[in-house]
N, C-alpha and C positions, 0 to 999 in steps of 0.2 A: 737659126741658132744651132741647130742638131748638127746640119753639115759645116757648121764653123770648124765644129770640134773633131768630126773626123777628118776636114780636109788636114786640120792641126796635127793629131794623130799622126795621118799618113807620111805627114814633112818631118815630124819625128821620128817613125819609123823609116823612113826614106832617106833621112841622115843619119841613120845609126845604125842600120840594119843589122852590118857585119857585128859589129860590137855585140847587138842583142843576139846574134845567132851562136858567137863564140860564149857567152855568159851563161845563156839557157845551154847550152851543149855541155857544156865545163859541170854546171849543176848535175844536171840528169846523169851525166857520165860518173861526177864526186859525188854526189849524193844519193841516187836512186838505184843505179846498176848492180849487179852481182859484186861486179869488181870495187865496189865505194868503198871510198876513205873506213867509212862504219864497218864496214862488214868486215876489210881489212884488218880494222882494230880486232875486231870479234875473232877472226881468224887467230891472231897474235895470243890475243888471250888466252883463249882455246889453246894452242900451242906450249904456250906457259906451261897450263895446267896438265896436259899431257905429259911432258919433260918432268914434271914433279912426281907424277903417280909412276912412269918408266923407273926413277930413283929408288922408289921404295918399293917397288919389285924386286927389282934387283939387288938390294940391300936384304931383302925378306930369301932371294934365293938364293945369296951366297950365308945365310945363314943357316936354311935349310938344308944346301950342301953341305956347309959342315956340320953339322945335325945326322946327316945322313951317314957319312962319312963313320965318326963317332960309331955309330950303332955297326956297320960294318965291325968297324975292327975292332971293338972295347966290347966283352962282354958283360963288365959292368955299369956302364951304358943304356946297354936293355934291360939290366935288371933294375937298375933306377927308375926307367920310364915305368918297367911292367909294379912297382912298388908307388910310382906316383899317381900315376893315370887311371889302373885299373885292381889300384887297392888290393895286388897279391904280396903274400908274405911267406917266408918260410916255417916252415913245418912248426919252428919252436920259440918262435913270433906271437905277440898281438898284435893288433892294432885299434888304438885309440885313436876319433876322428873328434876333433876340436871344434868348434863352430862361431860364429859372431853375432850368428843371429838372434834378431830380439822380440824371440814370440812371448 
């Protein structure tokens, strides 16, 4: 009974070999490898998400440049920042700071 089934087996495999050799190989090579279908994907992805974040770099650095720019040539510019950021005022100034918080 047991070698019925392998002799079976064998005549299957012996008539299809090639077939079975190119489907397991096609597999392993699409599915398992470095280079698979999936990982491609993943690659792709990845790549997307790359291209997005280069976008808003560069969007953040041409805005920085002119930001930079700005403080260059405007000396009202600097004194906006230095009156915004770091709370300086002229000589004959207050400043009143406002707040939202709800202690």
């Amino acid at each position: 009974m047991q070698m019925k089934k392998i002799m079976r087996f064998a005549r299957i495999f012996g008539k299809y070999k090639y077939l079975i050799t190119i489907v397991t190989g096609v597999a392993i090579v699409g599915l398992l490898d470095e280079n698979s279908f999936f990982h491609r994907w993943e690659y792709d992805v990845q790549i997307a998400e790359l291209k997005e974040e280069i976008e808003k770099y560069e969007l953040q650095y041409e805005r920085d440049s002119a930001r930079v720019s700005d403080l260059k040539n405007d000396v009202n510019a600097i004194t906006k920042v230095a009156r915004e950021r770091y709370m300086m005022k002229a000589d004959d100034e207050d400043i009143f700071i406002l707040s939202d918080d709800k202690r």
